[in-house]
C-alpha positions in Angstrom: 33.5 30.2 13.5 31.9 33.7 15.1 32.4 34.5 18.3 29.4 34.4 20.7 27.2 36.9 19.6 28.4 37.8 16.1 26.9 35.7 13.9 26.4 36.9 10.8 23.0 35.9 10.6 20.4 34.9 8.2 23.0 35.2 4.8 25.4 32.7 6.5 26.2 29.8 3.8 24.5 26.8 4.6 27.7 24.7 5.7 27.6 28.3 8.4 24.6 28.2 9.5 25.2 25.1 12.7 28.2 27.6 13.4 25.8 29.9 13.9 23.1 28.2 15.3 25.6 27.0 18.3 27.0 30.2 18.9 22.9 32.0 19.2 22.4 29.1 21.4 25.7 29.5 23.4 24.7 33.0 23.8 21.1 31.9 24.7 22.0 30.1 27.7 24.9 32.1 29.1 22.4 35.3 29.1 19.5 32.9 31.1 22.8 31.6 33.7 23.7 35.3 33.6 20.2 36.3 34.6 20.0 33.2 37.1 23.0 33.7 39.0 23.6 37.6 38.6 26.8 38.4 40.5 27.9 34.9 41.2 28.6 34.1 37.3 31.5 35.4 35.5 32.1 34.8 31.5 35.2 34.9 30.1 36.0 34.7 26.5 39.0 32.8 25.4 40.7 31.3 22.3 39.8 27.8 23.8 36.2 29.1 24.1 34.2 30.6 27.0 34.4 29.4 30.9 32.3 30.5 33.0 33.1 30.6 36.6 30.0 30.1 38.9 30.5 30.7 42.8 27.9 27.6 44.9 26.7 28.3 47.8 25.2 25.7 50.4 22.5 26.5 52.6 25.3 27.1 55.4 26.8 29.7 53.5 29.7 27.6 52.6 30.7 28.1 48.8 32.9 27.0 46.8 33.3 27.9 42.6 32.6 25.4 39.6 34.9 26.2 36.7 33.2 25.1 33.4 34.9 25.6 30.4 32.9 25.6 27.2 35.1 24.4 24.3 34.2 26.0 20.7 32.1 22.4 19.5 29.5 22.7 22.6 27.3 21.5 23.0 26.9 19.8 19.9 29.7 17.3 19.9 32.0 18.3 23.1 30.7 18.6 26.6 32.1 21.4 28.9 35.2 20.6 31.1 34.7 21.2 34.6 36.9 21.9 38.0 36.0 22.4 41.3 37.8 24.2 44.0 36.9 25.9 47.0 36.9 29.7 46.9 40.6 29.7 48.4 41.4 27.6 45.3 42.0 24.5 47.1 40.9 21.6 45.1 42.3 18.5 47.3 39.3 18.5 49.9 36.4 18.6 47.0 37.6 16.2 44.9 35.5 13.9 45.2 32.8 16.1 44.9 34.4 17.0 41.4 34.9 13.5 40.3 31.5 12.8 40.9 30.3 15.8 38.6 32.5 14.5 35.8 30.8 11.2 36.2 27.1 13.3 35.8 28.7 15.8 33.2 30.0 12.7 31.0 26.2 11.1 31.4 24.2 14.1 29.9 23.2 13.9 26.2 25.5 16.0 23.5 23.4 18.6 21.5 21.9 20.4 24.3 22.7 22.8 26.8 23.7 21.9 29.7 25.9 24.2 31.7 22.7 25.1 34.5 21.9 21.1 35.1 25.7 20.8 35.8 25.5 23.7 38.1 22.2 22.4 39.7 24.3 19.0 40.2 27.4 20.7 41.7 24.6 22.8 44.5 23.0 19.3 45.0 26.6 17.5 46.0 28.0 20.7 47.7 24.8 20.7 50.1 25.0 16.7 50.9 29.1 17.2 51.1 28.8 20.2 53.5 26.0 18.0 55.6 28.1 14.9 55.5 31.1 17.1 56.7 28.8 18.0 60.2 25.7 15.9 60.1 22.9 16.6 62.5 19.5 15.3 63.0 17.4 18.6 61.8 20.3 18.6 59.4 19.8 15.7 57.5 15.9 16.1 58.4 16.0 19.4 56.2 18.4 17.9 53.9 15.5 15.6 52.1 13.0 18.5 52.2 15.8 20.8 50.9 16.5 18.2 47.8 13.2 18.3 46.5 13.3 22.5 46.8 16.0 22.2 44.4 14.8 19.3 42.4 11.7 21.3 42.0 13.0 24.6 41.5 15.9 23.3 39.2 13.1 21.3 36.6 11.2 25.4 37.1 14.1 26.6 36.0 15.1 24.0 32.9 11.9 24.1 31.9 11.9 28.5 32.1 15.6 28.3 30.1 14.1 26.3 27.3 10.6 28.1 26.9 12.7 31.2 26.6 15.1 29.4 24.0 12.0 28.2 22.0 10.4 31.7 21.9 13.7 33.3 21.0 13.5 30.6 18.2 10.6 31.5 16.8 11.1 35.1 17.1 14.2 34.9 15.1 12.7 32.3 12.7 9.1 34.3 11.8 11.6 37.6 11.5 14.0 36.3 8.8 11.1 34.6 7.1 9.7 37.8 6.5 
């Protein structure tokens, strides 16, 4: 296996080239979350693979950070682990909010990336946990409105990730054809 970013490219051996393949497309969407969420995403690289550690706000300001470790056969057979805690490190108060993100993470398909929808699902139950928590008529009124902002702007986004990981495709494909 390479690490992120060092694939030998278009000479790998056959047998190589997934290895490869999965790294560029590791690499692919860690640059588009980088470029998402700026200074609220850090990457680490490990033996175990990479984690990236994503800090998600609510629209009170309250945050909390999603752990999600991406082990070295993502996404094509292994989907990432994920832990939720809040930013003190405190997991007991969220963990339901964490189970129910394992239940989503363990119903996405393998073979594609999904490390943004997970985020996009963690923002989605961190808003309705921190409304259930103090629930207020114009709360829960801008609640609904406020789920289909980030339904919409999540499927912008989605679809944005993949258009960029098509053209970078094609890019790469037309340049070792020639």
């Amino acid at each position: 296996a390479h690490p992120v970013g060092a694939c030998p490219g278009p000479h790998c051996f056959p047998r190589m080239a997934s290895t490869c393949d999965l790294a560029a497309a590791v690499q692919e969407e860690v640059e588009a979350l980088q470029a998402i969420y700026a200074d609220d995403l850090t990457v680490r690289t490990g033996p175990a693979g990479l984690k990236c550690v994503v800090c998600v706000r609510a629209p009170s300001d309250a945050a909390l950070e999603l752990h999600v470790s991406l082990p070295p056969e993502y996404p094509a057979t292994a989907r990432p682990e994920v832990r939720v805690c809040e930013m003190d490190g405190t997991e007991a108060r969220v963990a339901p909010l964490a189970a129910g993100l394992r239940e989503s993470v363990a119903a996405l398909p393998l073979g594609d990336p999904m490390v943004y929808d997970i985020v996009a699902k963690c923002s989605e139950l961190w808003e309705g946990f921190v409304l259930d928590a103090a629930p207020t008529a114009a709360e829960a009124e801008g609640g609904s409105s406020a789920d289909k902002a980030v339904d919409s702007s999540a499927r912008l986004i989605r679809q944005w990730i993949w258009f960029i990981g098509f053209y970078t495709k094609s890019i790469r494909k037309a340049f070792c054809e020639s």
